[in-house]
C-alpha positions as CSV (number, residue, x, y, z in Angstrom):
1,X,50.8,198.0,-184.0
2,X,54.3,196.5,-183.1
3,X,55.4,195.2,-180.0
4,X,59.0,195.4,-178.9
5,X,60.5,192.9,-175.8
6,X,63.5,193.3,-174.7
7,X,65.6,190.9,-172.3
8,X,69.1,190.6,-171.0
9,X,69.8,193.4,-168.9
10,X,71.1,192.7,-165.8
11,X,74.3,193.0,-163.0
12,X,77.6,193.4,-164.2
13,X,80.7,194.3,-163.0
14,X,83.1,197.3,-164.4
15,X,85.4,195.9,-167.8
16,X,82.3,193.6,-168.2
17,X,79.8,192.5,-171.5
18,X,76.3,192.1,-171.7
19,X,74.3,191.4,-175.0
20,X,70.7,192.9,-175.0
21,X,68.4,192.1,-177.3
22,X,64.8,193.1,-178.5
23,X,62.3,191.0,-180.7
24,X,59.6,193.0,-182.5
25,X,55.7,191.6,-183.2
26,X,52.6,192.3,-184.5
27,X,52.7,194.4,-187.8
28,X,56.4,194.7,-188.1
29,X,56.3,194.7,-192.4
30,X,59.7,195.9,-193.0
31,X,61.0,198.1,-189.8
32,X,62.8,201.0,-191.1
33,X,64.9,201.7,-187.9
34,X,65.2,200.1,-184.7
35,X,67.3,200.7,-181.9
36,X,68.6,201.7,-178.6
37,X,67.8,204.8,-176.1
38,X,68.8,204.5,-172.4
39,X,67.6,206.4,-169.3
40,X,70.4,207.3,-166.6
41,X,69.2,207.7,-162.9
42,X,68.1,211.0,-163.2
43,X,68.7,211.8,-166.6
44,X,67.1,212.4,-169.9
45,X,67.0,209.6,-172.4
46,X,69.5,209.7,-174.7
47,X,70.3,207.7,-178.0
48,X,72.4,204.4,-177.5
49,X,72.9,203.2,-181.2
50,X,70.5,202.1,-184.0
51,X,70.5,200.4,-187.2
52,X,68.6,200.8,-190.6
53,X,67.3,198.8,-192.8
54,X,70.2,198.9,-195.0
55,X,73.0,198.3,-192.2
56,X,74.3,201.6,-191.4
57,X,74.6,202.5,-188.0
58,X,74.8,205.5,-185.6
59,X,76.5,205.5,-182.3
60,X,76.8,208.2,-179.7
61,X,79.9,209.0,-178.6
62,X,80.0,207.9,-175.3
63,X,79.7,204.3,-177.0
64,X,81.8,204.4,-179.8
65,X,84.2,201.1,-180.1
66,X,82.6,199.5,-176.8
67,X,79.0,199.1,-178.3
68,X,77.8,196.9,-181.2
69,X,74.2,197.1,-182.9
70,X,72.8,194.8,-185.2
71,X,69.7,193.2,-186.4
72,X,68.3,190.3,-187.9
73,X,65.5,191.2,-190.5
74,X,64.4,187.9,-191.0
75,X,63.3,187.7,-187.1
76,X,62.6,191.6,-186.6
77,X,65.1,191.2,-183.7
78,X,67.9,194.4,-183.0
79,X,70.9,193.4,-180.5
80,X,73.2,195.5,-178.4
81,X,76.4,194.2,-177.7
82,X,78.0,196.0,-175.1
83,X,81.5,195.4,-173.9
84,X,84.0,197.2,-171.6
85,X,81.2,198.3,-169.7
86,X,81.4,201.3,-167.2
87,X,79.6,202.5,-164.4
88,X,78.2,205.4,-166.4
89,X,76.8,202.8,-168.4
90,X,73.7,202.0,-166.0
91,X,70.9,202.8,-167.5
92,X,67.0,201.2,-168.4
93,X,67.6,200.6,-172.0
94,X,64.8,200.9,-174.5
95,X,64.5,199.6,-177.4
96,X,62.7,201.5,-180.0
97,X,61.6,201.0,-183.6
98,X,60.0,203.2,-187.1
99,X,58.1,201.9,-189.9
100,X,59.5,204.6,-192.0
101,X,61.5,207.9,-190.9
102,X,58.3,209.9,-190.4
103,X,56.3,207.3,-188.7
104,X,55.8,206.9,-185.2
105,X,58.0,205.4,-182.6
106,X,57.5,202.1,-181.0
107,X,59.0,201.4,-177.5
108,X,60.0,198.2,-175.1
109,X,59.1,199.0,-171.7
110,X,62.8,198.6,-171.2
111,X,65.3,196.9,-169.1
112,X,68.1,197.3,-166.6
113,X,71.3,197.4,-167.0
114,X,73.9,198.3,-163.4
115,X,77.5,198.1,-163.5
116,X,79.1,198.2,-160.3
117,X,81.7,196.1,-158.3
């Protein structure tokens, strides 16, 4: 079982940066993926950005040159920079993780992220 914890969503005003990030526990072994979905008001959740072991990354559009991923394998811990933040932005962010690319998901319980004036 792995336990993911995320922290430093918050308030933030439009043009703004906030770094999330999400520390994994339990029987992490080697996490294959881990990454970032986030739920609009209303919405479906949608893939933010995530990272494999290896260091390649995927984005979604919506993020591309605004958002960073990265990890730090040694401490099972994924991080989400995100800068030039909009109001579309605001979301619960999850953080999410996979043994292997078959294997199941593991979820944070998430955190908020609002950007408004």
């Amino acid at each position: 079982q792995v336990r993911l914890v995320e922290s430093g969503g918050g308030l933030v005003q439009p043009g703004g940066s906030l770094k999330l990030s999400c520390a994994a526990s339990g029987s992490t072994g080697s996490l294959y993926v881990m990454g970032w979905y986030r739920q609009p008001p209303q919405n479906a959740r949608e893939l933010v950005a995530n990272i494999i072991d290896s260091g390649r990354t995927r984005y979604a559009e919506s993020v591309k040159g605004r958002f960073t991923v990265s990890r730090d394998n040694a401490e099972n811990t994924v991080y989400l920079q995100m800068d030039s933040l909009k109001p579309e932005d605001t979301a619960v962010y999850y953080c999410y993780a996979k043994s292997a690319p078959d294997s199941v998901v593991y979820w944070g319980e998430g955190t908020l992220v609002t950007v408004s004036a």
